[in-house]
C-alpha positions as CSV (number, residue, x, y, z in Angstrom):
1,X,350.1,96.8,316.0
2,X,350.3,95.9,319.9
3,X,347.6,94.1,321.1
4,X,347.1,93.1,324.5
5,X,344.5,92.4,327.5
6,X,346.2,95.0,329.7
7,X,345.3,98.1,330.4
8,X,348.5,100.2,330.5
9,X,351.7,99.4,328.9
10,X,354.4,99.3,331.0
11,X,357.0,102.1,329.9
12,X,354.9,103.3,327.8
13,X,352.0,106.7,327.3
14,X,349.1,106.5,325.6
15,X,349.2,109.9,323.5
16,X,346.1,109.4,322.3
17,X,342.5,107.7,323.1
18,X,341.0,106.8,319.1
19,X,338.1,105.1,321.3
20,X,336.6,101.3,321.3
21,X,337.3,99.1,318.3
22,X,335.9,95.3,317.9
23,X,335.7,92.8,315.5
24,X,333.5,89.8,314.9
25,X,333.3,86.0,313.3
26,X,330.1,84.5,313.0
27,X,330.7,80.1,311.9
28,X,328.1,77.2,311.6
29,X,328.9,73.9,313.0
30,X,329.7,71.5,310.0
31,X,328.1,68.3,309.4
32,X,331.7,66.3,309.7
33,X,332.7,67.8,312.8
34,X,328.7,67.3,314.7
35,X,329.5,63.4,313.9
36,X,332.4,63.1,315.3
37,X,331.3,65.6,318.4
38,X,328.9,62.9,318.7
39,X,330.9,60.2,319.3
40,X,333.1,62.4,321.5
41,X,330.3,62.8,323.4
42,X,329.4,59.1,323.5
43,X,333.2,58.5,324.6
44,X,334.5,61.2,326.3
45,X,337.6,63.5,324.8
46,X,339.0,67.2,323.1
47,X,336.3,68.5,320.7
48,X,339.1,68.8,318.2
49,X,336.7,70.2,315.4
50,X,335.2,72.7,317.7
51,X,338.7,73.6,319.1
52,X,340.0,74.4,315.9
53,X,336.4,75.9,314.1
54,X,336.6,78.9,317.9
55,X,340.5,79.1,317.3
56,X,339.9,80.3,313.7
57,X,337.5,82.2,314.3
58,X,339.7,84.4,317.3
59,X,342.2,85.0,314.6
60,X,339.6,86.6,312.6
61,X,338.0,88.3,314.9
62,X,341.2,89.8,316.2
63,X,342.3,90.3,312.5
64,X,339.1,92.4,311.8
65,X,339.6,94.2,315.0
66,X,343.1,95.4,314.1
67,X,342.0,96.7,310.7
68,X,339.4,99.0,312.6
69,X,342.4,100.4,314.9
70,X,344.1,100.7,312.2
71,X,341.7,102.6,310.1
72,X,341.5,104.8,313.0
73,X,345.3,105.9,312.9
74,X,345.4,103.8,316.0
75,X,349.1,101.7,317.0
76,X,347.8,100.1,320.0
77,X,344.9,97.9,321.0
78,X,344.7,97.8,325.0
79,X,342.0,95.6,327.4
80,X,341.1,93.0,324.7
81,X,338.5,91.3,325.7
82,X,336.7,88.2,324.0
83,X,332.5,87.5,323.8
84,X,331.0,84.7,322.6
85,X,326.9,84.1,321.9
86,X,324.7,81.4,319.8
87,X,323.4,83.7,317.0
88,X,321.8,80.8,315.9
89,X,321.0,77.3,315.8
90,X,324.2,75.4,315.3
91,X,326.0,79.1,314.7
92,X,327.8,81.0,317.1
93,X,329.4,84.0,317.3
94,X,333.2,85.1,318.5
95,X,333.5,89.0,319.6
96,X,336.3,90.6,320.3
97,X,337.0,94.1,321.2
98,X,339.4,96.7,323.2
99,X,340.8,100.1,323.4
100,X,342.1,101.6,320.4
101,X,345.0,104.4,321.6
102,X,348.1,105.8,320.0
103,X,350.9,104.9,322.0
104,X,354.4,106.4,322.5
């Protein structure tokens, strides 16, 4: 499965439009990382926790995503694009979405 933020695929046709697919990760803050976002805050410095916490929930995103294009007969996602909103206090979530197509 190609997935990509482009719109067109150099040297290749898209045979077939299947329509929009997406995916989304919804994750709460956990206690552990807030303390030590605290004292990042107090300090300065990478958000480590947080880093790894939106990283994760990308992959999943994307990963739910693919099994929609998939489901779709779709080999191709084009123009991924990525959303994020607070759903919540302390939750947030990651959105991701594109152009499902058959590709040749």
């Amino acid at each position: 499965m190609m997935i990509t933020n482009l719109e067109i695929i150099p040297g290749k046709r898209i045979a077939k439009h299947m329509g929009l697919v997406q995916g989304s990760s919804v994750r709460a803050k956990h206690v552990g990382r807030d303390i030590m976002a605290g004292f990042k805050n107090i300090f300065g410095g990478e958000l480590k926790g947080y880093t790894e916490l939106l990283q994760e929930s990308r992959e999943e995103a994307v990963e739910r995503m693919k099994e929609q294009a998939k489901a779709v007969g779709a080999n191709a996602v084009l123009n991924v694009r990525f959303s994020t909103s607070s759903v919540a206090v302390g939750a947030a979530e990651l959105f991701a979405y594109g152009s499902a197509v058959v590709l040749e």
